[in-house]
N, C-alpha and C positions, 0 to 999 in steps of 0.2 A: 620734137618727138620724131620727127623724119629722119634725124642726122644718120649717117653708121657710123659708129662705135667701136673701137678696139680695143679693149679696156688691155691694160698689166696690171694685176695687183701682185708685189714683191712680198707674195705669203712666207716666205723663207726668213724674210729680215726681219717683219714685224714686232714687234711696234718700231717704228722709227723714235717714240716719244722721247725713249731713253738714252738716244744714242748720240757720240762724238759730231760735233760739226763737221768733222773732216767726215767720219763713217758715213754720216747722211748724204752729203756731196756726193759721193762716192757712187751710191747705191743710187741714188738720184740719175746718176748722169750714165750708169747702166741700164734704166730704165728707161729715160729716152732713149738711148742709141738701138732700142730695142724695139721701142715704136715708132722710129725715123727708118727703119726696114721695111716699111709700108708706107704705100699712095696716100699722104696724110696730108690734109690742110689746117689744122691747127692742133696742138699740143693743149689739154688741161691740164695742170698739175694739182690735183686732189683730193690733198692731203694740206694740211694748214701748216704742222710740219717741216714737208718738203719745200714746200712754199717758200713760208720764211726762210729756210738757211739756203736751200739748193737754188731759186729762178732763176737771180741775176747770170749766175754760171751759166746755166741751162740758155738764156737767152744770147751769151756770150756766142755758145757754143755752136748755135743751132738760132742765128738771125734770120735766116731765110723762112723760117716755118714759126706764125704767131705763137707766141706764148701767154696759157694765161694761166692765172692762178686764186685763190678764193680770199688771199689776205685783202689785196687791192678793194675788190668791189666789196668786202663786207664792213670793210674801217669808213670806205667812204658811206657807206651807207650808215653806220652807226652816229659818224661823225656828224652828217644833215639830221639825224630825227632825233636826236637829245634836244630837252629843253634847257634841262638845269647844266647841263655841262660834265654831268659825272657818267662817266660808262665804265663797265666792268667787263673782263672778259676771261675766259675759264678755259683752259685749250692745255695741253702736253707740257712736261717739262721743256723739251728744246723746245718747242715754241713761245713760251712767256722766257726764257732765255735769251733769245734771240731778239727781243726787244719791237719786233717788227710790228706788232702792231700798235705800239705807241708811238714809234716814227710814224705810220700811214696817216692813224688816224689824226695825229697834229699834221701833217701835211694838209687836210682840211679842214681842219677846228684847229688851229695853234693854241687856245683857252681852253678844249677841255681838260678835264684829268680821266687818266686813264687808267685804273687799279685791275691787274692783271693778276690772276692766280692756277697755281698749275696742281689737274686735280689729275694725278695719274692713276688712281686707282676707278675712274672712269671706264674707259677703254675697255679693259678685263672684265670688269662687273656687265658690260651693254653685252661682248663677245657671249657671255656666259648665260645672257638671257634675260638678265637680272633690271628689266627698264620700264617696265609695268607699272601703272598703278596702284598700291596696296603692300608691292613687294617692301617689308619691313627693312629689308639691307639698304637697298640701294635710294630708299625714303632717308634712311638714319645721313648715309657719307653723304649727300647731295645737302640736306639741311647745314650738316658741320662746315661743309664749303662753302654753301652762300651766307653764310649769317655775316660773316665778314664784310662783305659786299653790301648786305643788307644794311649796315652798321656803315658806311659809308655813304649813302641814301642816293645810290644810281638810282636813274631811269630807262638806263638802256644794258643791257646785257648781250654782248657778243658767246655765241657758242661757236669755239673757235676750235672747233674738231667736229671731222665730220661724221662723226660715230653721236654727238651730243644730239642732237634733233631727233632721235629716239627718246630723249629722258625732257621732252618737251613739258609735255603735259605735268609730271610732276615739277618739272622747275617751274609750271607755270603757278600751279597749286603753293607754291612756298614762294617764291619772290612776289605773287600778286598780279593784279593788273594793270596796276600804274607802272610797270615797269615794261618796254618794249625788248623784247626778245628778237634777236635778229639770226637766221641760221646761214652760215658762209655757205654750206651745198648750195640754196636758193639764191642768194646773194649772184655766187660766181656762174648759176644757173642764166640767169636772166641776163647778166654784163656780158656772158658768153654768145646768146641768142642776136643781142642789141649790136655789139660786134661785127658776128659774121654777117649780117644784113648790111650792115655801114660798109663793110669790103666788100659787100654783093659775092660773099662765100656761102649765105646760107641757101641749104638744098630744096631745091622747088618743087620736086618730087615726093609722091608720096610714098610710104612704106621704106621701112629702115631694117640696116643689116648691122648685126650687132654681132662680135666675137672677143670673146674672155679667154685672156691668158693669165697665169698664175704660175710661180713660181716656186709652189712647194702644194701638194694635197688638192687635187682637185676638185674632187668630192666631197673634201671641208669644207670648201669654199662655196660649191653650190648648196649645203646646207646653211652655212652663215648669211649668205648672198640674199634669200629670202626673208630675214630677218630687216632687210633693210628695203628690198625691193616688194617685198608684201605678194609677189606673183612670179610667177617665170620669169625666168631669166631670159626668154627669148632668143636663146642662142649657146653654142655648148662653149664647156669650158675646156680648155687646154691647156696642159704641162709646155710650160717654156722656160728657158731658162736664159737671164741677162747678165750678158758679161761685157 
């Protein structure tokens, strides 16, 4: 909670879910170059996404300055707390695309199975508000998506978009309790903390400076931004642009 924060969110390109592996890269590696402009000690990458297609680049790119990202710590974490072996995960078209997190997570369970499925009409419905309990829409598409999963008898469910840990509660309400729900924000929240302590990066000081860049609508942005942060933004937002 101390850190300071530089956020880019590439409001212009959004959603990345949809788009070319080469497009993503692309716009990926415009976005660092855009916060490697600043006194930065480590890099997040945010997005589950950009994650899987763009790091390796990004780390090619840009060794000098840690990279981390939210595929890593949430496969390893799904992969230690299944019992039965089966996990599911629900995340963007290029991201179940991309395969990446069936590689991670047999990197530490070679025996589980991994049934991935990509629910793009997610994203849009959360932006739109639609993440509630009760809300008849976004109860109906959540059900149609997990029954399949359901129907394969996980115990662990990756929400593998960071916009998904809004629609918790109801995925909690239709998959149950026996299933462990694991959200990648938290995930790469804590690998992140655990990290910069182990470099002896993290900030010992207290009170944090925080500043938001965006690259399309600023003022959309501070409306959506509460949607997610539940309070102030803590800091203003600013029109930038990554090339």
């Amino acid at each position: 909670p101390d850190e300071n924060i530089i956020y880019f969110g590439d409001t212009a390109h959004v959603p990345y879910g949809t788009r070319s592996r080469e497009q993503i890269t692309q716009y990926v590696l415009s976005d660092v170059k855009f916060l490697s402009t600043f006194s930065i000690k480590a890099i997040v990458i945010a997005c589950n996404t950009a994650d899987s297609i763009a790091r390796e680049t990004v780390e090619e790119k840009y060794s000098e300055i840690p990279v981390f990202g939210v595929v890593e710590p949430t496969s390893k974490k799904a992969a230690e707390s299944t019992l039965n072996g089966k996990i599911g995960v629900i995340a963007t078209n290029a991201t179940v695309n991309s395969g990446a997190y069936e590689k991670t997570i047999h990197k530490y369970n070679s025996n589980a199975q991994v049934f991935s499925l990509a629910c793009p009409l997610l994203v849009p419905l959360v932006e739109e508000g639609r993440f509630r309990r009760g809300d008849k829409v976004i109860e109906k598409v959540l059900t149609e998506y997990l029954e399949p999963l359901m129907e394969k008898e996980i115990d662990t469910l990756v929400l593998g978009c960071t916009h998904y840990p809004l629609l918790y509660d109801i995925i909690r309400d239709i998959m149950g309790d026996g299933v462990n729900i694991i959200s990648s924000s938290a995930a790469a929240a804590k690998t992140l903390r655990e990290e910069l302590s182990q470099r002896e990066l993290l900030k010992r000081s207290h009170g944090s400076e925080r500043k938001y860049f965006v690259s399309d609508n600023a003022e959309f942005f501070e409306k959506q931004a509460l949607i997610f942060m539940g309070d102030a933004l803590g800091g203003r937002v600013e029109h930038a642009t990554a090339e």
